[in-house]
C-alpha positions as CSV (number, residue, x, y, z in Angstrom):
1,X,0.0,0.0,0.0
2,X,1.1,3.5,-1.3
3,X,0.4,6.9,-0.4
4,X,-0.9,9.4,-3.4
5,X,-1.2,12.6,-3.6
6,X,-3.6,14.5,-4.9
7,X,-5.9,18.3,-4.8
8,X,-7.9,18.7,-1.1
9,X,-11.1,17.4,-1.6
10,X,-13.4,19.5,-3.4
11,X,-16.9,18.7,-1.3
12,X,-14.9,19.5,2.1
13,X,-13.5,22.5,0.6
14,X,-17.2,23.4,-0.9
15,X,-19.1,22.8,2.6
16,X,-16.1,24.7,4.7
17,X,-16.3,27.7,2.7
18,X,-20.3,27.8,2.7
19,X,-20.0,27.5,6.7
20,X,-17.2,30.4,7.0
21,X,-18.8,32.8,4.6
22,X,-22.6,32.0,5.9
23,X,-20.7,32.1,9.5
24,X,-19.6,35.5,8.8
25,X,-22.8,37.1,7.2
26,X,-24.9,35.2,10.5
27,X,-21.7,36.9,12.8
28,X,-21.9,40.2,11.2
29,X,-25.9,40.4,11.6
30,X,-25.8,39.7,15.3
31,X,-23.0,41.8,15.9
32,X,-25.3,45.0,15.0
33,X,-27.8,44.0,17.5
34,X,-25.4,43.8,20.7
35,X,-23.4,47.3,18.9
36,X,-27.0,48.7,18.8
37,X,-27.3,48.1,22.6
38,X,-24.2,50.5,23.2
39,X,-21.8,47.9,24.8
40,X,-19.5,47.8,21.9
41,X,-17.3,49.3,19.6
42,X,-18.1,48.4,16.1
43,X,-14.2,48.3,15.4
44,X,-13.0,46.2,18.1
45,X,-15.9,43.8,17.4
46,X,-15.4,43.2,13.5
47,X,-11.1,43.0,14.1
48,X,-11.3,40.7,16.8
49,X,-13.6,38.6,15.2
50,X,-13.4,39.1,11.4
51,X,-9.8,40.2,11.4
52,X,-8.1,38.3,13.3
53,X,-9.9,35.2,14.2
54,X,-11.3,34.7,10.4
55,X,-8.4,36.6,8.9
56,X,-5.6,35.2,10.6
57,X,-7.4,31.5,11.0
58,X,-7.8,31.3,7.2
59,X,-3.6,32.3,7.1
60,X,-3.3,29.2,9.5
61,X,-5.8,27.1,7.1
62,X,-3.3,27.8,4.6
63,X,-0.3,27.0,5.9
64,X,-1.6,23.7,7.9
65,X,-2.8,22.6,4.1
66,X,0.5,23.2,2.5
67,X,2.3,21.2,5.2
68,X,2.7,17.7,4.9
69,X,0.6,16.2,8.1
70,X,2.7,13.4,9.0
71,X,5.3,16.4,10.3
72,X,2.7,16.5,13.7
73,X,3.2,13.2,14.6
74,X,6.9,13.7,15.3
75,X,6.5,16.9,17.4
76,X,3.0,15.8,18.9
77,X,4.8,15.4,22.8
78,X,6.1,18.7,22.2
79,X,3.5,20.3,20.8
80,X,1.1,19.0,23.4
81,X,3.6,19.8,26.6
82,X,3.7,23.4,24.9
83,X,-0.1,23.7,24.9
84,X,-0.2,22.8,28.7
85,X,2.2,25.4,30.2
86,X,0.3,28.4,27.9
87,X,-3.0,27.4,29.1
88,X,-1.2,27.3,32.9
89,X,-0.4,30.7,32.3
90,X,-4.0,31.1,32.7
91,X,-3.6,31.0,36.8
92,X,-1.0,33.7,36.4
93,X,-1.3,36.8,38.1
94,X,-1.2,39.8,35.4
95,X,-1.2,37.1,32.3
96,X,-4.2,35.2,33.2
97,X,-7.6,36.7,33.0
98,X,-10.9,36.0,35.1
99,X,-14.0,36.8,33.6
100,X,-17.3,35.4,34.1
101,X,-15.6,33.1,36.9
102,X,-13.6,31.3,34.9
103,X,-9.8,31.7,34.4
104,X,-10.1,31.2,31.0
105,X,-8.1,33.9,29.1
106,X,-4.4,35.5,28.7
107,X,-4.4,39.0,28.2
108,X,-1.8,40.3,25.4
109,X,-2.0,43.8,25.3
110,X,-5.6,44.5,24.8
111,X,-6.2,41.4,22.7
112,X,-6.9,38.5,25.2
113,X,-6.3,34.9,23.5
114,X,-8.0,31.0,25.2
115,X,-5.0,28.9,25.0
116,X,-7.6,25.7,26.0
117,X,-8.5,25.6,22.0
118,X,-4.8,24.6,21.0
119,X,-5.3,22.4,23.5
120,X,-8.2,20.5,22.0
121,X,-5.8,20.4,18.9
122,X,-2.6,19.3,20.4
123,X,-4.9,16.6,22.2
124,X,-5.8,14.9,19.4
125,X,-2.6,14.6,17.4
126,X,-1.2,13.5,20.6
127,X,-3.9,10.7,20.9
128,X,-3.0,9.7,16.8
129,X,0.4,9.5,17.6
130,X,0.2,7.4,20.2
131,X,-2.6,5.4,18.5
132,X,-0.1,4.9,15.6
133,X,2.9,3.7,18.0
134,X,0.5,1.0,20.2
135,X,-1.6,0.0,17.2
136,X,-1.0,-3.9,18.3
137,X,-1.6,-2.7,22.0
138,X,-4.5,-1.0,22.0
139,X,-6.5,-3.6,22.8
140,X,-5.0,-4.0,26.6
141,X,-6.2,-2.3,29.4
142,X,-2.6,-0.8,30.4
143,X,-2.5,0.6,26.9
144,X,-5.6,1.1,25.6
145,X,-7.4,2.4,28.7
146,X,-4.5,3.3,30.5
147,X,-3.0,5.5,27.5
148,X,-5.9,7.3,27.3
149,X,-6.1,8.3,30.7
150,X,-3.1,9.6,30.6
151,X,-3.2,11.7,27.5
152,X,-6.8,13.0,29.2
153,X,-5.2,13.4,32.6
154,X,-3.6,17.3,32.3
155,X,-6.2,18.5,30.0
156,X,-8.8,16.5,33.0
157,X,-6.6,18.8,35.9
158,X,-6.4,22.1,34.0
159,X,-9.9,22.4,33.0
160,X,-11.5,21.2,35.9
161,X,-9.5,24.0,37.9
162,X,-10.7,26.8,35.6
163,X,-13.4,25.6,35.1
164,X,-14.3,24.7,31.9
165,X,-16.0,21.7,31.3
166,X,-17.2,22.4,27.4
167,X,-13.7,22.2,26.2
168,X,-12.9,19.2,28.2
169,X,-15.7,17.4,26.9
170,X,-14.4,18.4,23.4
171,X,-10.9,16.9,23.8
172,X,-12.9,13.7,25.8
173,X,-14.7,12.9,22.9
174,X,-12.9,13.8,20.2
175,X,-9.7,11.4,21.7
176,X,-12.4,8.7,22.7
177,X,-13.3,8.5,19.1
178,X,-9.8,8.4,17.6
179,X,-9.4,5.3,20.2
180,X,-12.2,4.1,19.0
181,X,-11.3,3.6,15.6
182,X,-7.8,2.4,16.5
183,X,-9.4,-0.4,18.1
184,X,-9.6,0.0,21.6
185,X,-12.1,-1.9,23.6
186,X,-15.7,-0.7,23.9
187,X,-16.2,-1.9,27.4
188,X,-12.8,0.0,28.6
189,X,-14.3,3.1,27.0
190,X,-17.7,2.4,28.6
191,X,-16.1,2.1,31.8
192,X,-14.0,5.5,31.5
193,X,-18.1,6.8,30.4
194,X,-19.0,5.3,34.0
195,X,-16.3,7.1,35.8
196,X,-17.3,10.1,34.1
197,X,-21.0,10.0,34.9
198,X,-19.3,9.9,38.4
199,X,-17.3,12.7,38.3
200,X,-20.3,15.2,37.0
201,X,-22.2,13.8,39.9
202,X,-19.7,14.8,42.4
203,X,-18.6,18.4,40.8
204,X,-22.7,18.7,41.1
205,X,-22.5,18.4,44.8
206,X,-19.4,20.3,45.1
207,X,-19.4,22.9,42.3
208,X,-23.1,24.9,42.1
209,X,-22.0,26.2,38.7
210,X,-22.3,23.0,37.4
211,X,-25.4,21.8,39.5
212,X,-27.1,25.1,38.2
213,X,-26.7,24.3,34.9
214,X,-27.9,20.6,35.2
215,X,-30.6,21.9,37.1
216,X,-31.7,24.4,34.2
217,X,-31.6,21.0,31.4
218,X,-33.7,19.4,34.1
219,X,-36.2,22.1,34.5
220,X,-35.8,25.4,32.1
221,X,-39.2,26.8,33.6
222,X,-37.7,27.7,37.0
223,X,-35.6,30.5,37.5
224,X,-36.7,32.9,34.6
225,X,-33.9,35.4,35.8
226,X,-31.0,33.1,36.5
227,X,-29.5,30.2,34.4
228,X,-32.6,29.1,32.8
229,X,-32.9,33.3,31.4
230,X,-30.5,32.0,28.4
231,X,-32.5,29.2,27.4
232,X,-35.7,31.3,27.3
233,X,-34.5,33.9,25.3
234,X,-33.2,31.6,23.3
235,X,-36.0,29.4,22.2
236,X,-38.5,32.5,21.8
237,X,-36.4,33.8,19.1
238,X,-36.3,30.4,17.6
239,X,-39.8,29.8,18.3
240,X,-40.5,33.8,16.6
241,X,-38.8,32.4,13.4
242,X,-41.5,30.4,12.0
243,X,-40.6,28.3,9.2
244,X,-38.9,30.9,7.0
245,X,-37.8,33.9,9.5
246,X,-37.9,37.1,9.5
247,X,-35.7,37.7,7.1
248,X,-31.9,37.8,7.3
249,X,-30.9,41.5,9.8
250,X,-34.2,41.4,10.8
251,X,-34.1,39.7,14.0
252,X,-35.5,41.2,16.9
253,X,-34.4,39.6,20.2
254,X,-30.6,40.3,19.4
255,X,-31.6,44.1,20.4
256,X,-33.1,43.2,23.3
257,X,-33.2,40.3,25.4
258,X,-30.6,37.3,24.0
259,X,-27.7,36.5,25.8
260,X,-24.7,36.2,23.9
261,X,-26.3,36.9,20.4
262,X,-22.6,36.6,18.6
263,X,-21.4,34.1,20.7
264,X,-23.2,31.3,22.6
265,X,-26.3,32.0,21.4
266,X,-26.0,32.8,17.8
267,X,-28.2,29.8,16.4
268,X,-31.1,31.5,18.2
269,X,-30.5,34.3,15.8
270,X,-29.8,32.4,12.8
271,X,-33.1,30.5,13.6
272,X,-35.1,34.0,14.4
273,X,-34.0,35.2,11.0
274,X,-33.5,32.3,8.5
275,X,-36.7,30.2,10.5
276,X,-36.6,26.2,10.6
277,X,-35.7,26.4,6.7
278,X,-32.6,28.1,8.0
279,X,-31.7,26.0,11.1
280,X,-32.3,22.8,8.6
281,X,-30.2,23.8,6.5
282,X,-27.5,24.0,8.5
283,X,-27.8,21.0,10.6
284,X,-27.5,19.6,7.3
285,X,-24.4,21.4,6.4
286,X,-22.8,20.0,9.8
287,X,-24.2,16.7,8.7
288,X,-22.4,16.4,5.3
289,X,-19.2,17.9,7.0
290,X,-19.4,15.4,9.0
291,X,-20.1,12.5,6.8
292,X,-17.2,13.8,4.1
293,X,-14.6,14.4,6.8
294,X,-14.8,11.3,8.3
295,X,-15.0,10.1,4.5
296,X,-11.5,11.9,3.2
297,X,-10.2,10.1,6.7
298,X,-10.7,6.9,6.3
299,X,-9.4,6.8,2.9
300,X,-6.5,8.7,4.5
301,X,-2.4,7.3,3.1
302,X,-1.7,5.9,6.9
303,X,-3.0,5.2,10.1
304,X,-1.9,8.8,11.5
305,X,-4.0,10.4,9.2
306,X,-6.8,8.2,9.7
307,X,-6.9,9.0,13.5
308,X,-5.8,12.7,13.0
309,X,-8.6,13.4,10.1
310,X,-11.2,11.5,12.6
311,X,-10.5,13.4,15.8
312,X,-10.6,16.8,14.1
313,X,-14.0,16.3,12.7
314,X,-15.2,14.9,15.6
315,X,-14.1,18.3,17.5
316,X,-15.9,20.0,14.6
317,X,-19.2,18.8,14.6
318,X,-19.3,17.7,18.3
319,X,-19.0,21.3,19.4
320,X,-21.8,22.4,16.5
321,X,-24.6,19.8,17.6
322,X,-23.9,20.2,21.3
323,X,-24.0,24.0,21.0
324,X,-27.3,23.4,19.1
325,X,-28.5,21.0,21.2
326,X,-28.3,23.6,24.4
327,X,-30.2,26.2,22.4
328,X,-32.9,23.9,21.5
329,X,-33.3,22.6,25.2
330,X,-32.0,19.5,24.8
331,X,-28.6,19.5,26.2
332,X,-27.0,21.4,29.3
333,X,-25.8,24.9,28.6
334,X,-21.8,24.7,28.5
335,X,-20.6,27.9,26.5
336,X,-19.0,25.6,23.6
337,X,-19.1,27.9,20.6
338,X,-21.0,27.0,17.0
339,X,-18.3,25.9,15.0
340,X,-16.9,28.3,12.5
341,X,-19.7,30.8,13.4
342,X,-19.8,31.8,16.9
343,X,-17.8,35.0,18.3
344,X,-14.3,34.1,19.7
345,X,-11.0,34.8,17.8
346,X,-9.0,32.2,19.3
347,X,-11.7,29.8,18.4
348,X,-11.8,30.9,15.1
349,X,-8.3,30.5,14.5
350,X,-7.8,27.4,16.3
351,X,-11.0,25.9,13.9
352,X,-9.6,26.8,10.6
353,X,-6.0,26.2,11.1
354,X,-7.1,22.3,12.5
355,X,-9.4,22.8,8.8
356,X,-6.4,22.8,7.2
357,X,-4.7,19.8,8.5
358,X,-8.1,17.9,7.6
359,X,-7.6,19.7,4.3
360,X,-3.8,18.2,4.1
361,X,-5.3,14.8,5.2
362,X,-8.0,14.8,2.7
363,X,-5.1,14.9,-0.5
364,X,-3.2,11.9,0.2
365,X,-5.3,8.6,-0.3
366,X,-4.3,5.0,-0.1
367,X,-3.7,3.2,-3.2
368,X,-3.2,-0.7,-3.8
């Protein structure tokens, strides 16, 4: 067996390009809502977001798909060890920054930067690598198991103490899956989903953050000021939509009353304006991204690229239906952005430069 080159593949590149530039027009549209509330500068929103999360993230797109992917493999310890100490830096006094409880952020200047979404990143070519080097030992629990405990472990620490439990989840599934179609055992990986389960049930006793939220999934009619508020807003602007909308800039709770309408809660928007034609058609957008990425990976030239193509669009499209999913009622509120749409420049860059390793992995195809 052979590796071949070839062009990217032209359905991924078709349905990435359709979700960036309909991610920008959606941004763009709830960005005048929140500027027309007089909390932000017009400037600073478009060149954080547009400029250098698009800008610089398609630069990174570019680069990732003009570099052979194999290269990640040999500096995936490095590359992962790097990510951990930045997103440390977070707990630093004068770099870190705490906003909305959570220290989440560094602060460069004026431009602050979340170092957790290289970690998502370094965490699955990190899993591939090691995939690739215990291929034949997956299957044992010191190995299989085991390994991916430990590659789970400092993300597991670091997130928990920020908290952030939406990027961990992330990185948990998207490593899961790539162990999944190495060949690990299912009932190993159903007893790591037991321990889990575990886990959220203690941080619920412990941390009310996290029972609040539970608590809001469980029963979104109490609390209409507090954390079921979000969820609300959220489903009466979907709910005002219809089936077609009201028409693309003419939403009406982005001015008023939704939370987060660039970020978080941007699919309430999209499905206030665009109506259940809209929000259809981008599920089904997700949908095919999803079905051709894990296509162009499993005809990838090598097991790497198998594993590194899966885990990426698993991190894709696991962040879009869960973000979804918690505007629609039907998940737990967790602040994970919609991919390649929501507000946040280090998302945005993070997301397209990972793109363009998935690009890079969709050229090279096995041949007999």
């Amino acid at each position: 067996m052979t590796r071949a080159p070839g062009h990217s593949d032209r359905v991924l590149v078709l349905l990435l390009v359709t979700l960036i530039v309909g991610g920008a027009a959606m941004f763009t549209s709830a960005a005048f809502g929140l500027i027309a509330r007089g909390g932000l500068n017009t400037s600073s929103v478009f060149i954080s977001h547009l400029g250098l999360g698009v800008g610089l993230g398609l630069v990174g797109m570019f680069i990732t798909a003009s570099i052979d992917y194999t290269v990640w493999r040999k500096y995936a310890p490095y590359f992962f060890i790097l990510t951990l100490l930045v997103t440390v830096l977070v707990f630093v006094p004068h770099v870190g920054m705490l906003h909305g409880g959570g220290h989440r952020w560094i602060l460069i200047s004026r431009l602050s930067f979340q170092p957790s979404e290289l970690l998502k990143l370094s965490s699955i070519i990190l899993a591939s690598s090691y995939c690739v080097m215990m291929r034949d030992k997956i299957k044992t629990l010191q190995f299989g198991l085991g390994g991916l405990c430990a590659i789970l472990a400092g993300p597991g620490l670091i997130l928990l103490m920020q908290p952030d439990l939406g990027t961990l989840g992330v990185i948990c599934v998207s490593v899961i899956a790539i162990f999944l179609v190495a060949g690990a055992r299912f009932s190993h990986l159903l007893l790591l989903f037991v321990v889990a389960v575990c886990m959220i049930a203690t941080l619920a006793f412990f941390k009310p953050y996290v029972r609040d939220r539970i608590e809001t999934f469980l029963h979104p009619t109490q609390g209409q000021q507090a954390q079921s508020y979000q969820l609300k807003q959220s489903l009466i602007a979907i709910g005002s939509g219809s089936v077609i909308g009201r028409g693309f800039g003419q939403g009406i709770q982005k001015f008023t009353y939704l939370p987060e309408p660039m970020g978080d809660s941007i699919f309430a928007v999209l499905g206030e304006e665009l109506g259940f034609v809209g929000t259809v058609v981008l599920v089904l957008l997700f949908l095919a991204f999803a079905l051709r990425g894990y296509s162009v990976s499993i005809r990838a030239g090598d097991p790497f690229g198998v594993y590194l193509g899966t885990g990426i669009t698993t991190y894709f499209i696991f962040e879009a239906f869960v973000n979804i999913s918690a505007m629609l009622g039907i998940a737990p509120l967790t602040g994970i952005p919609l991919t390649f749409i929501s507000q946040g420049g280090s998302a945005m860059l993070v997301s397209l430069t990972s793109a363009g390793i998935l690009l890079r992995v969709s050229r090279i195809k096995r041949i007999r």
